[in-house]
GUGUFI-192405 format. One record per atom (N, C-alpha, C): residue in three letters; x, y, z. Coordinates in steps of 0.001 Angstrom, whole numbers, padded with zeros to 6 digits, always signed. Layout:
BEGIN
AlaXYZ/...
# end
This chain:
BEGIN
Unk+017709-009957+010444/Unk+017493-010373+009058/Unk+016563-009380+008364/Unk+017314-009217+007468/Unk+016188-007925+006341/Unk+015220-008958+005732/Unk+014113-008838+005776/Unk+012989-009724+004916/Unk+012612-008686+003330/Unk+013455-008894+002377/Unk+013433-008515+001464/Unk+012319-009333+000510/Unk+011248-007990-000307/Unk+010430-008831-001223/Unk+010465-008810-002738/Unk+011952-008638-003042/Unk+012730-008632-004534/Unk+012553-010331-005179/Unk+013220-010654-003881/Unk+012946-012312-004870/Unk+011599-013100-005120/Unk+010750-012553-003687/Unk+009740-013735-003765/Unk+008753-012713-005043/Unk+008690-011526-004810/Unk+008131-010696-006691/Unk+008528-011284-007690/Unk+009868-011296-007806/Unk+010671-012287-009212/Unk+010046-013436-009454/Unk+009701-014107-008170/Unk+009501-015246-008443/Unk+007814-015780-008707/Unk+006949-014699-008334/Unk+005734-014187-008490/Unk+005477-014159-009762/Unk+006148-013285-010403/Unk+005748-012475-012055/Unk+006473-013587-013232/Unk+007397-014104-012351/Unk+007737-015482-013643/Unk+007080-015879-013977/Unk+006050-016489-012218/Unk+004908-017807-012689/Unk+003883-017198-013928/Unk+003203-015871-013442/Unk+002620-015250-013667/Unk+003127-014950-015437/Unk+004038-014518-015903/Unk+004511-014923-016914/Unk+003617-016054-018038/Unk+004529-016752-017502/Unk+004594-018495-018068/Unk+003219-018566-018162/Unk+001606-017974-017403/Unk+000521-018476-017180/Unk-000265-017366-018613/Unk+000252-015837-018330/Unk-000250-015599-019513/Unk+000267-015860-020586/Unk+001347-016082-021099/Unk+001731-016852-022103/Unk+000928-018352-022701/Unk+000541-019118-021568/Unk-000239-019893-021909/Unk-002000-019756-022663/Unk-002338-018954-021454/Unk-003551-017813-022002/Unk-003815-017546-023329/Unk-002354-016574-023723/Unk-002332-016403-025309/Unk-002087-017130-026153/Unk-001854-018132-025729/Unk-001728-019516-027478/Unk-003047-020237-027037/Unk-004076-019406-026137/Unk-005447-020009-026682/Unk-006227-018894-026876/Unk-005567-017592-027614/Unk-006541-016550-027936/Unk-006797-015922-026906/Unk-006244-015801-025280/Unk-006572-014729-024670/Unk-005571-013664-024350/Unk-005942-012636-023874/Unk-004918-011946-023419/Unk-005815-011177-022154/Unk-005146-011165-020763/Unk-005575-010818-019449/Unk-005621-008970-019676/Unk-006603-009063-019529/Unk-006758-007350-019336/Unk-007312-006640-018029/Unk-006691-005730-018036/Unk-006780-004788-016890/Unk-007664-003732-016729/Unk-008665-003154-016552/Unk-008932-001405-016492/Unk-009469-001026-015270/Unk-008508+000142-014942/Unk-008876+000837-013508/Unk-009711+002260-013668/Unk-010894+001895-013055/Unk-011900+002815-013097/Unk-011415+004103-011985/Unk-011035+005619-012815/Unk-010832+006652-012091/Unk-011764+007242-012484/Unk-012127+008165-011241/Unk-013866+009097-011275/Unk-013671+010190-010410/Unk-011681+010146-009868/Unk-011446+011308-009253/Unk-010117+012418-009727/Unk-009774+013393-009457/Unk-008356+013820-009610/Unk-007746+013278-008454/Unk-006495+012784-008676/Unk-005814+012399-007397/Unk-003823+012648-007372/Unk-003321+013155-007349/Unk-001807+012562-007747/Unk-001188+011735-007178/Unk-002065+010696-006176/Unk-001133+010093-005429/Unk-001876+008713-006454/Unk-003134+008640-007020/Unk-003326+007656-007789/Unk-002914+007723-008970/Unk-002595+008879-009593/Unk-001861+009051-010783/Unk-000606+008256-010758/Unk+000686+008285-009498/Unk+001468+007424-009646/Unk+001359+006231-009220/Unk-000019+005895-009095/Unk-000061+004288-008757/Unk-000398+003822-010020/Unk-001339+004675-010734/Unk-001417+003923-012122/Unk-000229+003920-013138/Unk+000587+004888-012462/Unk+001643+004549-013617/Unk+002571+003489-012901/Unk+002237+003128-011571/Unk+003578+001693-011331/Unk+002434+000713-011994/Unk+001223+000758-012090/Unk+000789-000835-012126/Unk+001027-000878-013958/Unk+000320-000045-014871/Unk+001049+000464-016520/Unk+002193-000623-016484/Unk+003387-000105-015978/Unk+004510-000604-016156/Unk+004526-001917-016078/Unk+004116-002812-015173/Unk+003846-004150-014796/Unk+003173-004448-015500/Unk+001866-004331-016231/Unk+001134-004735-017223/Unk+002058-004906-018233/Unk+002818-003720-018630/Unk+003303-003824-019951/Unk+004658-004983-019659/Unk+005372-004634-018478/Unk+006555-006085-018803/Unk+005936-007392-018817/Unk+004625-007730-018438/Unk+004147-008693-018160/Unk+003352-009102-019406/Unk+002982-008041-020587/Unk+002344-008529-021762/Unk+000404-008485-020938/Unk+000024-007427-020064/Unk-001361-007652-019529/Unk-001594-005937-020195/Unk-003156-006339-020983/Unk-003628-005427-021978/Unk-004166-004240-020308/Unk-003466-003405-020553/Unk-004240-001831-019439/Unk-004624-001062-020090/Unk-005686+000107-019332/Unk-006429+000916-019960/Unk-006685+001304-018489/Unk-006951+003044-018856/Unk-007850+003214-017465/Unk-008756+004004-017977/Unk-009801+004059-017007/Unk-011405+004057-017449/Unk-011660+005145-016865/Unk-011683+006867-017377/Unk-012352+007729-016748/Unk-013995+008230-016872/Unk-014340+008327-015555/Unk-015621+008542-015434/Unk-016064+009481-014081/Unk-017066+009658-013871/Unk-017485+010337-012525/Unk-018582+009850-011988/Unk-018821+010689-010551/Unk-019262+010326-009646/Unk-020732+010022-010157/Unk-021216+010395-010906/Unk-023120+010093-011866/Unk-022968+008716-012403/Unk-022059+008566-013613/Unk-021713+007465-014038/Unk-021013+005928-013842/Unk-020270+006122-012626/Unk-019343+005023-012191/Unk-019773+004076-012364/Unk-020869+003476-011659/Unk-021363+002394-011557/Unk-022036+001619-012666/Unk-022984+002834-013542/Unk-023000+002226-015237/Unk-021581+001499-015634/Unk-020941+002450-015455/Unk-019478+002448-016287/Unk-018762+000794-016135/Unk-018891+000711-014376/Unk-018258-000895-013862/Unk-018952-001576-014133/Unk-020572-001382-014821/Unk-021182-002633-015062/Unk-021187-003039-016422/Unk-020701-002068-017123/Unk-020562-002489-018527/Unk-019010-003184-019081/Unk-018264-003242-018052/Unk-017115-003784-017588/Unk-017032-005262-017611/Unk-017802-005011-016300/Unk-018372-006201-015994/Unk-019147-007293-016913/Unk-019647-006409-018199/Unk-020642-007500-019244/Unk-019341-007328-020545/Unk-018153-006937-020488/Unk-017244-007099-021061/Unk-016578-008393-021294/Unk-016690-009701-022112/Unk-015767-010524-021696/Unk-014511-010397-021927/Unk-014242-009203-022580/Unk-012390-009314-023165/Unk-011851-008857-021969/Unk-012459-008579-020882/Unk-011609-007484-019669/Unk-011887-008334-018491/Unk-010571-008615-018025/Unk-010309-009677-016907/Unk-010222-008847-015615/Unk-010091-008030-015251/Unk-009822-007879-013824/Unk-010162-006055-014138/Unk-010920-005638-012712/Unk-011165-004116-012711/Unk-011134-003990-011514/Unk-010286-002648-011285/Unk-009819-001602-009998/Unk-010903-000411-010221/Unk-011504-000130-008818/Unk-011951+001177-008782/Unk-011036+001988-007932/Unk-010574+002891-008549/Unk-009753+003732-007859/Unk-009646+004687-006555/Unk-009209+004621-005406/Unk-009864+005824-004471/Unk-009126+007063-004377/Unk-009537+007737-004096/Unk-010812+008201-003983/Unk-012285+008598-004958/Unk-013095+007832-004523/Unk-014213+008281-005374/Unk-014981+009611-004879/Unk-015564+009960-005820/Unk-015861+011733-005590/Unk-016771+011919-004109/Unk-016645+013029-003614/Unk-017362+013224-002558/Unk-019158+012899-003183/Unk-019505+012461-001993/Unk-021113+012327-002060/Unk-020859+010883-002799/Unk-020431+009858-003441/Unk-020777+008467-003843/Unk-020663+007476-002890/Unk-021465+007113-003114/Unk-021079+005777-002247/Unk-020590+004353-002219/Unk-019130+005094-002252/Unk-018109+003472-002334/Unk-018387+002132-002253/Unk-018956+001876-001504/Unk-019873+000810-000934/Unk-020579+000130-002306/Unk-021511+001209-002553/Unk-022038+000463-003286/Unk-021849+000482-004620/Unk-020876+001406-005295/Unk-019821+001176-006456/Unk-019349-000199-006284/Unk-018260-000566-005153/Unk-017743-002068-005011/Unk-018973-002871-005356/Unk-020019-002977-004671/Unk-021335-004074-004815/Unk-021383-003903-006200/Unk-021476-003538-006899/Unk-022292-003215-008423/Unk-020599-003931-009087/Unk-019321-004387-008806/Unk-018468-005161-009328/Unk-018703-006561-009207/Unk-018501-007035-010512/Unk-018243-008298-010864/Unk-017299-009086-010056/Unk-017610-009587-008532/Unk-016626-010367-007707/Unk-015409-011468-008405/Unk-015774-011924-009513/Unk-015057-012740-010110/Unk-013700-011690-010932/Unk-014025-010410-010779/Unk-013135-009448-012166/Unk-012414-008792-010330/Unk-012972-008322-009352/Unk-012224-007802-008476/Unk-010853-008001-008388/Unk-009941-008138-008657/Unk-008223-008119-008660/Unk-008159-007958-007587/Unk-008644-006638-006525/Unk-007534-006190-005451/Unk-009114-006752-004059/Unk-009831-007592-004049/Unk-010430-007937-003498/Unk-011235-007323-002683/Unk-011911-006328-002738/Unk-012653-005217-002346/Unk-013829-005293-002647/Unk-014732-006194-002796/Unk-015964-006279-002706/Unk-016610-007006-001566/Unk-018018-006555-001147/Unk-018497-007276-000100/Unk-018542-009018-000145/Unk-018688-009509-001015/Unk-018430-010616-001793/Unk-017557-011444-001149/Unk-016330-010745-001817/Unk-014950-011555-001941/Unk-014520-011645-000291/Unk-014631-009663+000322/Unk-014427-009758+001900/Unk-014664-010873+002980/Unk-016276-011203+002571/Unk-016886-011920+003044/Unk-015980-013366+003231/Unk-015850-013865+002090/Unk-015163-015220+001693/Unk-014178-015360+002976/Unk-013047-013898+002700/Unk-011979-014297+003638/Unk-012461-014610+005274/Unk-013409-014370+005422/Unk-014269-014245+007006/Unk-014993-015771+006667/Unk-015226-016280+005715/Unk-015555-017547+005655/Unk-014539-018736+005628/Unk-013200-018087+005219/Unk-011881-019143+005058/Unk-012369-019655+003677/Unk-013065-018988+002636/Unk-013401-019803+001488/Unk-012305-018948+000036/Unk-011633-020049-000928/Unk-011202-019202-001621/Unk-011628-018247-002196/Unk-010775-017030-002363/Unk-011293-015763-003343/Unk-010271-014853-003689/Unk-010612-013719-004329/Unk-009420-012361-004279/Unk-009584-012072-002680/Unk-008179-011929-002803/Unk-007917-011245-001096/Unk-007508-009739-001105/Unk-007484-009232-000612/Unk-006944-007866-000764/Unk-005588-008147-000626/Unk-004602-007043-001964/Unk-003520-008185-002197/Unk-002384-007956-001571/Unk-002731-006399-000136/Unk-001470-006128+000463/Unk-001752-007309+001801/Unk-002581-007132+002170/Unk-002915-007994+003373/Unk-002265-009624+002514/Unk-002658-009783+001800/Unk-002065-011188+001212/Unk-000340-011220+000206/Unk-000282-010210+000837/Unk+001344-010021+000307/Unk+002215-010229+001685/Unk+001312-009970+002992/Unk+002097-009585+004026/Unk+001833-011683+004221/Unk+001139-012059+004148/Unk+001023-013633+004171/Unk+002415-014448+003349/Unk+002060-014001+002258/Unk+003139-014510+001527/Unk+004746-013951+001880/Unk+004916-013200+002312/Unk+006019-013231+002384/Unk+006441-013773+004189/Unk+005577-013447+004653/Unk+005901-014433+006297/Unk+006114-015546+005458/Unk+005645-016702+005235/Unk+005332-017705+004419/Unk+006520-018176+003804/Unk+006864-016913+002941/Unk+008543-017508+002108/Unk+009347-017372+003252/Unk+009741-017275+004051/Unk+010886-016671+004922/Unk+010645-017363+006234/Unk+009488-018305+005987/Unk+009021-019472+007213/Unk+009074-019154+007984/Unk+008152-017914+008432/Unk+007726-017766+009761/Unk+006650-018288+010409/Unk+006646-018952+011098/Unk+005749-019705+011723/Unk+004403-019185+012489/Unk+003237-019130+012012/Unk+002633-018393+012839/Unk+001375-018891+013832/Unk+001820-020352+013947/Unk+001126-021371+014739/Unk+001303-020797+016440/Unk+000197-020479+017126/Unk+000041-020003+018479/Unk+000919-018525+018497/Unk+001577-017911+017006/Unk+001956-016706+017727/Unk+001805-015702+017873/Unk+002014-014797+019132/Unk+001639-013410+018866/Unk+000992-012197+017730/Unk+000202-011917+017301/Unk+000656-011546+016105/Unk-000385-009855+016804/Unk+000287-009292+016533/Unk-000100-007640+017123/Unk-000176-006853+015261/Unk-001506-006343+015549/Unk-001633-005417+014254/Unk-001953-003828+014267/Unk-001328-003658+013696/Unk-001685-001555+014285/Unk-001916-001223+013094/Unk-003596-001192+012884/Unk-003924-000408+011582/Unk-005030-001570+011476/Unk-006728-000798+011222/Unk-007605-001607+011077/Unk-008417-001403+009953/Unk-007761-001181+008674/Unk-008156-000969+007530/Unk-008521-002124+007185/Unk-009907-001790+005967/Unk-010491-003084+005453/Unk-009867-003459+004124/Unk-008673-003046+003590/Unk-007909-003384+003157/Unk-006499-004933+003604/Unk-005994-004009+004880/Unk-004854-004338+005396/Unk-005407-005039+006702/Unk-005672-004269+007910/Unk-005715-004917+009064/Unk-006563-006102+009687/Unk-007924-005368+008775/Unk-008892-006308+009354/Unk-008669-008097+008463/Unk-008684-007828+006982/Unk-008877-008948+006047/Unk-007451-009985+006712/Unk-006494-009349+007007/Unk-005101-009814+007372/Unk-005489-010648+009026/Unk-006239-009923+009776/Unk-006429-010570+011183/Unk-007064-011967+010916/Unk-008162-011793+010225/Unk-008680-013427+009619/Unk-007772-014031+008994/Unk-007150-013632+008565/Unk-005941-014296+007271/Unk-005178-014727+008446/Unk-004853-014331+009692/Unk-003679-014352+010366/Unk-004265-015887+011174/Unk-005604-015506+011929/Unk-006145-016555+012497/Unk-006412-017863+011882/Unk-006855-017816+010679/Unk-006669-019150+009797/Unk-005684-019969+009667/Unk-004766-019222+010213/Unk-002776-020402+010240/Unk-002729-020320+011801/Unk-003716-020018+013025/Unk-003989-020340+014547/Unk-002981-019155+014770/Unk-002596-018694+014296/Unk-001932-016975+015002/Unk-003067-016549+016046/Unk-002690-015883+017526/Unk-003547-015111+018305/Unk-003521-013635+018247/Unk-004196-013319+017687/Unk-004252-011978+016839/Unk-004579-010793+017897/Unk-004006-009699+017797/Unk-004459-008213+018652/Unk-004548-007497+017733/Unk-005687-006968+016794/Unk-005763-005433+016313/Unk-005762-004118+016998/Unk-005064-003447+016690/Unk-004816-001847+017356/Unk-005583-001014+016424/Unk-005537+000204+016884/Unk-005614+001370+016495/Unk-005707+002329+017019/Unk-006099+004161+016105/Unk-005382+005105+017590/Unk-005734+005681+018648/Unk-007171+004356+019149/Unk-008119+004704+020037/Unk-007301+003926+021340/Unk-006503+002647+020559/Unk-005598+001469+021672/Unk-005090+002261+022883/Unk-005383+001228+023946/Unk-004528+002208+025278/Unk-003114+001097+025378/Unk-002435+002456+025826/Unk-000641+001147+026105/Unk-000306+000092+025212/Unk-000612+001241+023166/Unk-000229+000314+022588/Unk+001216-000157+022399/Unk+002023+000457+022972/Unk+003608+000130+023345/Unk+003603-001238+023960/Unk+002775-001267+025004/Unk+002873-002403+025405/Unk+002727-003714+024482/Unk+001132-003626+023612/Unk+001381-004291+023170/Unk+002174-005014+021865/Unk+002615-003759+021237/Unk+003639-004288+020465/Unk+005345-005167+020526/Unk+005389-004725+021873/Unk+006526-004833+022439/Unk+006055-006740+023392/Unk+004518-007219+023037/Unk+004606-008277+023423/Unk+004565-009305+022162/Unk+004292-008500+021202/Unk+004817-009186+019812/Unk+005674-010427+018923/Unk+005002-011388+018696/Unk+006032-012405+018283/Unk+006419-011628+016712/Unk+004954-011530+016178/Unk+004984-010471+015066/Unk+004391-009389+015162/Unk+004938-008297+014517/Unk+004091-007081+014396/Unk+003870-006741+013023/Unk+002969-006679+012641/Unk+002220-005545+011497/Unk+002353-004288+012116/Unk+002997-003365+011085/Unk+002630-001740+011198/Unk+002205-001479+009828/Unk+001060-000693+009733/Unk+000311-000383+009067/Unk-000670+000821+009095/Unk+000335+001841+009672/Unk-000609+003077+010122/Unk-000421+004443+008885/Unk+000562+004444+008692/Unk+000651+005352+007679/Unk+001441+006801+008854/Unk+002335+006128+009358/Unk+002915+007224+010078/Unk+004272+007031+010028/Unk+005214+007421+009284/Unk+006661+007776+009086/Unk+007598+007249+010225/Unk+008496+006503+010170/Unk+009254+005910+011552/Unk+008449+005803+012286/Unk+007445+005603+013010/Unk+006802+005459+014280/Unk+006796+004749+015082/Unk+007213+003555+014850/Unk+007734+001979+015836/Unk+009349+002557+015244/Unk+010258+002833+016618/Unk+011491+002345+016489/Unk+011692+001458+017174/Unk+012707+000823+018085/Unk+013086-000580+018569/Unk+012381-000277+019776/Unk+012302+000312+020370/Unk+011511+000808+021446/Unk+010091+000189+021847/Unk+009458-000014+020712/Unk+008486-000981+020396/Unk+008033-002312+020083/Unk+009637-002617+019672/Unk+009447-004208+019553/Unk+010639-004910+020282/Unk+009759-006276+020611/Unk+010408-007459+020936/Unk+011544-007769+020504/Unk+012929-008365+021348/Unk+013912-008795+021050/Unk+013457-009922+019699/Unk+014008-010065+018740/Unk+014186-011564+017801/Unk+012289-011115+017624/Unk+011728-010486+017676/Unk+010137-010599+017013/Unk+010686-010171+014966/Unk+009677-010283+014522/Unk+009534-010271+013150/Unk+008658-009209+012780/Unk+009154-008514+012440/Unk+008386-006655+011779/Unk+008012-006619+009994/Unk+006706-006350+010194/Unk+006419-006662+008670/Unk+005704-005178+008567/Unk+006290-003877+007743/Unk+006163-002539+007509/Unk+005498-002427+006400/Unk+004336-002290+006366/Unk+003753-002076+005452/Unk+002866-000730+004703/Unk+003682+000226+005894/Unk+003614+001642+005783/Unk+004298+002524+004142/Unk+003382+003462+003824/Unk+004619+004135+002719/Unk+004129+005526+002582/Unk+005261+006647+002645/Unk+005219+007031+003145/Unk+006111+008469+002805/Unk+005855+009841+002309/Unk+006967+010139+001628/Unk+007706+011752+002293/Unk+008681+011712+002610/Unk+009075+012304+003559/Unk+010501+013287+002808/Unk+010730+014447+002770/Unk+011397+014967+002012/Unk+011624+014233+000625/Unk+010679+014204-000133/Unk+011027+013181-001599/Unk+011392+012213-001303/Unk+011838+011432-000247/Unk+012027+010321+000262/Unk+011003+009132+000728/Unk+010760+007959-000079/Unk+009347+006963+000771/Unk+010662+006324+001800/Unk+009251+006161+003096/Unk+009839+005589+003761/Unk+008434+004645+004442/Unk+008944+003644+005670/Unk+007770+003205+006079/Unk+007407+003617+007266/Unk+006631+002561+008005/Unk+006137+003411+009468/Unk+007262+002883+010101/Unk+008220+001858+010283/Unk+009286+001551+010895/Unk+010248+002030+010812/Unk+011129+002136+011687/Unk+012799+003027+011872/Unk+013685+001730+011361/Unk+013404+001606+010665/Unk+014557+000375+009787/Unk+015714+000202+010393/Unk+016234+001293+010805/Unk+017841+001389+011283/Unk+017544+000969+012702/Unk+017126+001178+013470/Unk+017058+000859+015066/Unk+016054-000703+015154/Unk+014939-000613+014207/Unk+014564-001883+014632/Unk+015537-003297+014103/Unk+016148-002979+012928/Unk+017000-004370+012612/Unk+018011-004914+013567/Unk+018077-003999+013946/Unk+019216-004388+015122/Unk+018952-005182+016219/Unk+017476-005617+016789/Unk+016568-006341+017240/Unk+015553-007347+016617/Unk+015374-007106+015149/Unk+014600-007791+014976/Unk+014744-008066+013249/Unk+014116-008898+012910/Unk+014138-009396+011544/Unk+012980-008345+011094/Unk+013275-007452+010027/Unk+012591-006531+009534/Unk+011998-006153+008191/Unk+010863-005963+007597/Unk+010485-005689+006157/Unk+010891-004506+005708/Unk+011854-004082+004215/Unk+012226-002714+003752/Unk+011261-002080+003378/Unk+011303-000710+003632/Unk+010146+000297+002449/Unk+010945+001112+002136/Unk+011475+001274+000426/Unk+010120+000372-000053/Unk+011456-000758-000461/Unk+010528-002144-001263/Unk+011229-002867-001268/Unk+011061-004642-000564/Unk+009816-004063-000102/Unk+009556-005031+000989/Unk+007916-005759+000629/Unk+006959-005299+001736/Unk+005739-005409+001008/Unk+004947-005094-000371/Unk+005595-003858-000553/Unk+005038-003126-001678/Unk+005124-004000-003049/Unk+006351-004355-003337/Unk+007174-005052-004588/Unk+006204-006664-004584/Unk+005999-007130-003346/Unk+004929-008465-003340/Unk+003984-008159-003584/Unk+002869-006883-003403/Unk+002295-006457-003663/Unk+001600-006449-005063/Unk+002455-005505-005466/Unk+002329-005108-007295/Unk+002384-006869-008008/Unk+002898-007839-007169/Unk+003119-008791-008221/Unk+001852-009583-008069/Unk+001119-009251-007190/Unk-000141-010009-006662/Unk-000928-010137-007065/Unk-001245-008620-007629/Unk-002193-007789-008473/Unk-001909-007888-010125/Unk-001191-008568-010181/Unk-000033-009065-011836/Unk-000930-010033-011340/Unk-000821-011760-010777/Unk-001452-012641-010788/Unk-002555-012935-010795/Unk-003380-011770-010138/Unk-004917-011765-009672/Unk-005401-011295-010790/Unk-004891-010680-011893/Unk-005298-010257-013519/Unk-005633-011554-014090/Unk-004425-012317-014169/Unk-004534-013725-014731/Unk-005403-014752-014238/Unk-005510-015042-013089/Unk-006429-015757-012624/Unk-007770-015096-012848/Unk-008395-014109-012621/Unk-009585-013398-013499/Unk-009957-013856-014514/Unk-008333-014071-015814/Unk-008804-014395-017187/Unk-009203-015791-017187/Unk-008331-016539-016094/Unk-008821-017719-016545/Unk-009941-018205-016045/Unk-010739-017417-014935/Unk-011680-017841-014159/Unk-012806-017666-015084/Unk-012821-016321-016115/Unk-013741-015875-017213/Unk-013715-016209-018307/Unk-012680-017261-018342/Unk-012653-017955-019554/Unk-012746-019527-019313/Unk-014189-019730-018353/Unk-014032-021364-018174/Unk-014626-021640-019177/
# end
């Protein structure tokens, strides 16, 4: 089974829809601005997929250039903004800043993509908050497609505080028995291949083909990845489906993704507009 994330997005950005629409027949409108303080081209085309989504969605964007002296003025005057619902700091931030404490100096309530010590925290508490919204894209879509993750396996390769780590708590909170990897793991073949589910999340081009996973396990690719002008993910799509129920890249996580970060705008506005 292909675990496609076309519909459950559709069905994401409707709600999401319908909510800022409501917003605006009481005078608000959800706004966006992503703080860049670096040259990057791989964030250049991220700001132009999220642009696009703002604009079909009717969410006011702007992005906020600044540098490595200023950033943190910059997010705090953001932050004492009430017309501006949700703020991204972009990475990479310039050599010599310290990320860390750029995130600290954000308004936890405006965080969208859940990256503050704050919000992190929460998910390690099981208390609501912004989650980081790929790790909570890879939830939601197990979730639509009812995978069960009561006592199961769940093997993760990639221990980003984005993706792997926020996702292992996320995973354990529904009693999943969780294994994080990474590329220090010994005989991580093995353990993927004992997998009820696997997360891949390394950022390495095909790298799990079937070889790696479990008969009937569930592969959630959350790799991307671009390979002769071609994205692809860390999974061999073609060899693992043939064994296993599999996530597309792109097409898959990514698309739940972007719609997450559409919702987490709105909920911002309305959280700042109690």
């Amino acid at each position: 089974m292909v675990l496609s994330g076309a519909e459950l997005s559709k069905k994401i950005k409707e709600s999401t829809k319908e909510e800022i629409s409501a917003l605006k027949a009481e005078g608000i409108t959800p706004a966006l601005r992503c703080v860049v303080s670096s040259a990057d081209r791989s964030t250049d085309v991220y700001l132009n997929s999220i642009k696009k989504n703002c604009e079909k969605l009717g969410i006011d964007f702007a992005k906020v250039v600044t540098d490595g002296e200023h950033i943190i003025e910059d997010v705090k005057k953001l932050n004492d903004d009430k017309k501006i619902s949700g703020i991204m700091i972009m990475h990479p931030v310039p050599q010599g800043v310290n990320e860390i404490a750029v995130l600290e100096s954000l308004n936890p309530l405006k965080d969208v993509e859940g990256r503050t010590p704050q919000n992190l925290g929460k998910v390690l508490l099981g208390v609501e908050s912004f989650t980081p919204c790929t790790a909570q894209a890879v939830m939601e879509l197990l979730d639509y497609y009812k995978v069960d993750l009561k006592g199961a396996n769940v093997t993760i390769v990639g221990r980003s505080t984005t993706v792997g780590k926020p996702l292992s708590l996320m995973m354990l909170s529904k009693d999943a028995t969780v294994t994080v990897c990474h590329s220090k793991t010994r005989d991580l073949k093995e353990k993927t291949k004992n997998a009820d589910v696997l997360i891949a999340a390394v950022g390495k081009a095909k790298m799990f083909d079937a070889e790696w996973v479990k008969e009937g396990a569930v592969v959630i690719d959350v790799g991307i990845n671009v390979v002769n002008g071609k994205v692809v993910g860390d999974v061999d799509f073609e060899s693992v489906s043939q064994k296993a129920s599999v996530s597309k890249v792109p097409g898959g996580v990514g698309s739940v993704t972007s719609a997450i970060l559409m919702r987490n705008v709105v909920k911002a506005a309305q959280l700042n507009n109690q």
